[in-house]
N, C-alpha and C positions, 0 to 999 in steps of 0.2 A: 825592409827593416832588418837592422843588423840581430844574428840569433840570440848574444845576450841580452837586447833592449828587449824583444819579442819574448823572452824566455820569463823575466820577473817582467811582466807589463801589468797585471794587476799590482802585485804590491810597489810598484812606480807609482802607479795613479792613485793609492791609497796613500803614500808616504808623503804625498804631492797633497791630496786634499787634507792630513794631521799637520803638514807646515804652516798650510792655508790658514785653515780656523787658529791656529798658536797666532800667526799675523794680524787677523783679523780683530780678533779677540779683544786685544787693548784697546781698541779703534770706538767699539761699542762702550759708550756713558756708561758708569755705574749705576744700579739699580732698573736699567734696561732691560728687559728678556734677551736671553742669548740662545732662542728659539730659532732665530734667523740661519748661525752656525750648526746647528743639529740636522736644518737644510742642505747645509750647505755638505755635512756628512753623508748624508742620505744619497743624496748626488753621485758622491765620490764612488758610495759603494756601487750604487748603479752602473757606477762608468765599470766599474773593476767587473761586475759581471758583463759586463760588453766585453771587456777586455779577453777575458776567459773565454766568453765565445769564440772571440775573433781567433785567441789561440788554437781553441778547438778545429777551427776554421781550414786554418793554415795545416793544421795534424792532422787531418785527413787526407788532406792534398797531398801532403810529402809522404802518405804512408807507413812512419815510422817515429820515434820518438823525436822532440827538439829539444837540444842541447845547448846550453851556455856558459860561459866560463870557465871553463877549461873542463868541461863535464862533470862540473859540481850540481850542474842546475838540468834537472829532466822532466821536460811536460810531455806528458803520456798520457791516454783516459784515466789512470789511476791519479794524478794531480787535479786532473780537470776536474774531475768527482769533488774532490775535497776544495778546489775551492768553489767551486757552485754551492758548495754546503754551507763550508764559513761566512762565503758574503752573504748567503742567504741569511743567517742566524745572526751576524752582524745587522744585516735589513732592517730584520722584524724587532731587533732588540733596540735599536733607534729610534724605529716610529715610534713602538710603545716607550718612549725614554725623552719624547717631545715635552710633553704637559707634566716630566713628575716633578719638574722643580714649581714648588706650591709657589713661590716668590722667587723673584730676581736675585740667584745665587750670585755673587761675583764671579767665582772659579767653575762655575757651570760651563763654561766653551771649553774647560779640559777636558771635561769628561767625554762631549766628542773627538777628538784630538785623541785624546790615549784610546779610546776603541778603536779608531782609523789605525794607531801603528800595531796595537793590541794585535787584529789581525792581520798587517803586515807580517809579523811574526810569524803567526800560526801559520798561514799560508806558503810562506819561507820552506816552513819546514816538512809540509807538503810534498816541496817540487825538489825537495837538496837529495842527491845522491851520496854525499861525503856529508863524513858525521860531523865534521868542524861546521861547516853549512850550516847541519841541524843545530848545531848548539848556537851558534848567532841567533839562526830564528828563533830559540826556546829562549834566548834571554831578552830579546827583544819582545816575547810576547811574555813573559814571566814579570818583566819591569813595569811593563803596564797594567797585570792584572794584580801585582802588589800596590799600587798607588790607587787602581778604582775600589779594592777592598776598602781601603779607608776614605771614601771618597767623602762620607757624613762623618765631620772631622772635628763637631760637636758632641759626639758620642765616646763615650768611654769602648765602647763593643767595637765600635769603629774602628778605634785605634789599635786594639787588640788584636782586631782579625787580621787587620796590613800587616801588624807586628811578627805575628804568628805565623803568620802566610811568607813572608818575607826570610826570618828565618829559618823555616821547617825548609821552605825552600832552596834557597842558596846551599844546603846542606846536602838534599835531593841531588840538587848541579852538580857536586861534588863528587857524587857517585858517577852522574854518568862519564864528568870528566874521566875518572880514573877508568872508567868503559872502554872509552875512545881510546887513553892511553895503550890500554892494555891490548887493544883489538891492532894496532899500533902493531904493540912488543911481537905478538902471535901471526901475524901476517904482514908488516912490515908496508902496511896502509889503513889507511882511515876511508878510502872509498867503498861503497857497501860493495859494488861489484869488484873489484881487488880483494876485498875480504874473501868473501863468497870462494874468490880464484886460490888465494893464499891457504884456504884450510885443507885443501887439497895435498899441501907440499907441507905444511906446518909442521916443525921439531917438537910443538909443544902447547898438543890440543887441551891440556889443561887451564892452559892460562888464555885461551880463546874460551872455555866453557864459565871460568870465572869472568872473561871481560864479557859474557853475555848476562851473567846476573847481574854484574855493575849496572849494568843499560838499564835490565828487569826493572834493578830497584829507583832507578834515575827518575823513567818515566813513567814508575808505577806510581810513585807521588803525585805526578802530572794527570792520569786516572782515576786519583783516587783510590787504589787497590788495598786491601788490608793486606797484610800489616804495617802499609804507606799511607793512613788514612786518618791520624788522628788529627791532623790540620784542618780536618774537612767540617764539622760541624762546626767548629765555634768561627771560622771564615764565614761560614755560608751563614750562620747568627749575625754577625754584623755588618756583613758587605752590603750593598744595597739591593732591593728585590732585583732591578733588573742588571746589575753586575752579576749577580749570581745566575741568572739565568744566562748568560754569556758566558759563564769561566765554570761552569758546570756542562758546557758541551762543545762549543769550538775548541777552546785548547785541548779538550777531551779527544775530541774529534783529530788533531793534529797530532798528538801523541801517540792514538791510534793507529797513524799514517807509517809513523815510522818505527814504530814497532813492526806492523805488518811487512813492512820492506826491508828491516834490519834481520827479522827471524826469516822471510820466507826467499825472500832474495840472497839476503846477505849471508847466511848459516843454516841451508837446508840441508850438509852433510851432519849438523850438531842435533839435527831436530829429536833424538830418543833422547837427548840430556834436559833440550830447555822447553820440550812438552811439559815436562814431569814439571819445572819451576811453575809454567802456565798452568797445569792443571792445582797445587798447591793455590796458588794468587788465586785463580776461580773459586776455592770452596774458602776459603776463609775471607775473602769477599764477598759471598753471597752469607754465610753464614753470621757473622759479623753486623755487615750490613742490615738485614733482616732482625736478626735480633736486637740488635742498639735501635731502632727505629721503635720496636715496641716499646720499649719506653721512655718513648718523647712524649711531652706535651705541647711544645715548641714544633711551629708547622715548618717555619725553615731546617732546625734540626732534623724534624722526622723526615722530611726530602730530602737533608745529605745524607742522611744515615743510605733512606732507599738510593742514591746514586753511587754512592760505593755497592750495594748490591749489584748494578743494572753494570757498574765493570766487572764483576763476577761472573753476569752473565755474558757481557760480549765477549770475555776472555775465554769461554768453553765454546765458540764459535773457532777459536784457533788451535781444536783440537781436530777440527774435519781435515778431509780429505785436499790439501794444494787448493784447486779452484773453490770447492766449498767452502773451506775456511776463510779465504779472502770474498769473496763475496758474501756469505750470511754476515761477516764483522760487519761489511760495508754497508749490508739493510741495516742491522740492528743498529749502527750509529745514527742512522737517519732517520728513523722509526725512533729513538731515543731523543734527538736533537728537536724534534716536533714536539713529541708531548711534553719535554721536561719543558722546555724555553715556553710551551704554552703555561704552564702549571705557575711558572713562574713570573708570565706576567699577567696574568690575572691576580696573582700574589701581591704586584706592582700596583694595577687599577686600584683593590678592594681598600690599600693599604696608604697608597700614598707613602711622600718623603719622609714623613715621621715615624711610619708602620706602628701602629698603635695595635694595630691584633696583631698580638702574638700567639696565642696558648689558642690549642683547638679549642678552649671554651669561647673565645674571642666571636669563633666563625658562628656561633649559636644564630641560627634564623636568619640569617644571609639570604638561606632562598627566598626568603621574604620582599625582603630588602632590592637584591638585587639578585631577580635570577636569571637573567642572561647569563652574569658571570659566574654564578651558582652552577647553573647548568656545563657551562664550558669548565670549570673545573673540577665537577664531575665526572665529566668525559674525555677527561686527562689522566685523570687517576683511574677510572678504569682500563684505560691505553697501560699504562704503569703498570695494572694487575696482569695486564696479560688478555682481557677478555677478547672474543672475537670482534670483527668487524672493525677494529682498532689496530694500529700500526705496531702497537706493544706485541700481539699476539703471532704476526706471524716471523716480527722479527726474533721472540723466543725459538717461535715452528721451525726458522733457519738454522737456528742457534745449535738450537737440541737437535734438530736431526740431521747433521753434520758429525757431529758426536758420534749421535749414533750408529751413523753409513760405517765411521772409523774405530768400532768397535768398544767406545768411553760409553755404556751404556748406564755406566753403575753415577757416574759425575754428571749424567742428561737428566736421570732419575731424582738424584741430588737436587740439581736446581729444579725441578720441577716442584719436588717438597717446596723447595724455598721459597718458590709463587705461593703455595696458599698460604705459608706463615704470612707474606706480604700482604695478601687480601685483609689481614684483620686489623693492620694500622692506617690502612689506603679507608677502609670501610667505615672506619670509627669517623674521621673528619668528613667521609661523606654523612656518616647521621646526624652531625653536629652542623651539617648546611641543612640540613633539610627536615629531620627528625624533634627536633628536641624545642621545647616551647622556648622564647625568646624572653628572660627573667630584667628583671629590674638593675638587677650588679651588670649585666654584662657593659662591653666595653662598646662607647659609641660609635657608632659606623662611620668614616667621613662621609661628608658630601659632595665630593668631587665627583663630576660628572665624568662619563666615560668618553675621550676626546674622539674626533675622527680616526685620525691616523693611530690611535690607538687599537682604535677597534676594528682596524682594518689586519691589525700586528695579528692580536689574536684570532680575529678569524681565519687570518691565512693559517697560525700556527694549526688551528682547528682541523682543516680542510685538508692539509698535508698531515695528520692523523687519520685522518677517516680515509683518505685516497690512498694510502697505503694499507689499509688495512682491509679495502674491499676492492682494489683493484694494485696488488701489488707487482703486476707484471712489467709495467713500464721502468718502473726504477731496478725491479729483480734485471730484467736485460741490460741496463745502462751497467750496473756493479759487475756480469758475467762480463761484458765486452772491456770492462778498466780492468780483470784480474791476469790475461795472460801477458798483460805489457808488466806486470808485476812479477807472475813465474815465469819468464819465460823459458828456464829448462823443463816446466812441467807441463807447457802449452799444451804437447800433444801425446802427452802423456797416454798410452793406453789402460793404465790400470785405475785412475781419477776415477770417482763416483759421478754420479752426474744431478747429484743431489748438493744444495738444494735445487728440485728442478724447480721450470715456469710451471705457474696455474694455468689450465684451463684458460681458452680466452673468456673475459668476461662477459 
């Protein structure tokens, strides 16, 4: 297999199964279910994690990174990581996304179709080395998650949030473009590694430390990060439960990616200038966050509010040490990516197409009702708080004590405040499942039964919560072995911390 086909072969086989179901699609009668195509998604993404494999397969074999098109495109363990993640989060955000249409939607086979290119995208941008690359994948995964925002195209909130989302965004793009430019002007390339080589020689480090805020601010939108954050509630108010549970952590997840490779690969001579940005975006994200959350009454509001927090937190993970900072980002996204996309399809199950509970008074007696899901999304949102034995807790553990190995003790301290402000709006919709007697006004519960492959969604989301949280060594190894294809000037660095270490075997 030739190195470009071999290099994008997941998003080949994803771009292949979004053409598919668009084919298909017309084919199926009106008023039909177009459950059939959600399969046929489901499929694709399976194939794409074989696919991933098979790369990984071949990357150990040839002992060093695989390259394609003209070394725009590099799969290395640090690509592999992210897309095992995506497809994974793509997976489970499918099954649980089988049974939500209550009736035979017409335009329901988009909406697998735009998730198949959605992550095309994301993944793209995973593996791109040159930032022209990344910004194809961000607008190909930016185009798709503007269109599932208003996917319920009967609702005024609907329209608003695509609306919203759409412009806030192409604005965001705009920053990063003038980034690329200006990274361009100051190094005289768009490759991260030419970059990286160029600040070495550069006449004029100022306008490389400006083209590194541009990026800041590009993909701090794409984060979520305050003071990039005001698109994020009233999106996440009308997109549908389980779009939001998707665009609240893959494209997170992907932006993540190349931030990580842009600042640590690409500008680790800048790093005393665009810490200080990163350490600014951490506290006014966590603080922010945490605060606007208290006073929601609105359960999808109070979870965007807490996800621009939780990029607050992953961003003081890139205040550690070289290999610490890239590997605690990379738990904490995956430890994030599990409980959020859990929180949020059980939001899916309780709520259905219509989501009629809205307001934490909504969830009154739920655990009555239904406590399986009562309980699973209990034990999401205590992941959320940070508690032990949950994936929340140690990917804080990594977070903060990274920080701390690299002397940011006063900004570890910071976000830890900021956990228990969190406990008191995570705590409040836990009393409201389980506490408070169920009155005559409240809002009726559907009757939708909980499908199989749904409840296979949440239970995996479940079980990759609690597996990282009581046995975090398996995935801590896989993120230490993807971060020196990442630095590789700091591989063997003698002065790295060697924090966050492995646990104890279990």
């Amino acid at each position: 297999m030739s190195p470009n086909l071999l290099s994008l072969l997941p998003e080949i086989v994803l771009t292949l199964t979004g053409v598919l179901v668009m084919v298909l699609e017309p084919v199926i009668a009106r008023g039909k279910s177009r459950k059939p195509l959600g399969w046929l998604a489901i499929l694709g993404t399976v194939a794409s994690i074989a696919a991933t494999c098979y790369q990984k397969h071949i990357l150990n074999g040839n002992g060093g990174p695989i390259t394609g098109f003209y070394g725009t495109v590099q799969i290395d363990p640090f690509s592999i990581f992210f897309h095992l993640l995506i497809a994974s989060i793509v997976l489970i955000t499918l099954l649980a996304s089988l049974d939500y249409f209550a009736s035979p939607i017409t335009h329901a086979g988009e909406y697998f179709a735009l998730v198949c290119f959605g992550a095309t995208g994301m993944m793209l941008m995973t593996c791109s080395v040159e930032l022209l690359m990344v910004f194809i994948g961000l607008e190909i995964s930016s185009i798709s998650t503007y269109i599932l925002a208003g996917f319920r195209k009967g609702q005024a909130s609907a329209s608003e949030s695509s609306l919203k989302y759409f412009l806030l965004g192409s604005f965001a793009t705009a920053f990063f473009l003038y980034g690329i430019a200006l990274c361009f002007g100051a190094t005289g390339s768009t490759s991260i590694g030419a970059i990286a080589t160029g600040l070495n020689t550069t006449a004029t480090p100022t306008l490389a430390i400006l083209a590194i805020a541009m990026v800041l601010i590009g993909l701090g939108f794409k984060v979520s990060a305050a003071p990039f954050h005001v698109w994020t509630p009233d999106v996440y108010q009308g997109a549908p439960a389980p779009v939001v549970a998707l665009m609240s952590t893959a494209p997170k997840a992907a932006a993540f990616a190349v931030l990580l490779r842009f600042l640590f690969n690409g500008t680790p001579q800048l790093r005393g200038h665009w810490i200080l940005m990163v350490e600014i975006l951490a506290i006014l994200s966590m603080t922010i966050g945490n605060l606007g959350a208290l006073l929601q009454r609105d359960v999808k509001r109070l979870l965007a509010y807490s996800s621009i927090a939780h990029a607050g937190y992953l961003l003081v993970a890139f205040t550690g040490v070289h290999q610490d900072a890239v590997s605690g980002a990379l738990f904490y996204t995956a430890a994030y990516a599990a409980m959020n996309v859990g929180a949020f399809l059980v939001l899916t199950q309780l709520s259905g197409f219509d989501e009629p509970l809205r307001t934490i008074d909504d969830f009154t007696g739920i655990a009555i009702k239904r406590p399986f899901l009562a309980a699973l999304l209990s034990f999401f949102l205590l992941s959320l708080i940070g508690i032990p034995f949950t994936s929340g807790f140690f990917g804080k553990f990594y977070a903060f004590s990274g920080a701390i190995h690299n002397g940011y003790i006063g900004l570890a301290i910071f976000g830890l405040a900021n956990s228990g402000i969190a406990c008191f709006y995570y705590l409040r919709l836990m009393v409201a499942l389980y506490s408070r007697p169920v009155t005559e006004t409240a809002t009726p519960l559907p009757t939708r039964k909980l499908s199989f492959p749904a409840a296979i969604a949440v239970t995996a989301a479940a079980l990759a919560t609690l597996a990282l949280g009581i046995a975090p060594n398996s995935i801590l190894h896989l993120v230490q072995r993807a971060t020196p294809e990442t630095l590789p000037g700091y591989a063997a660095s003698p002065t790295a911390s060697t924090a966050p270490a492995a646990l104890p075997p279990q």
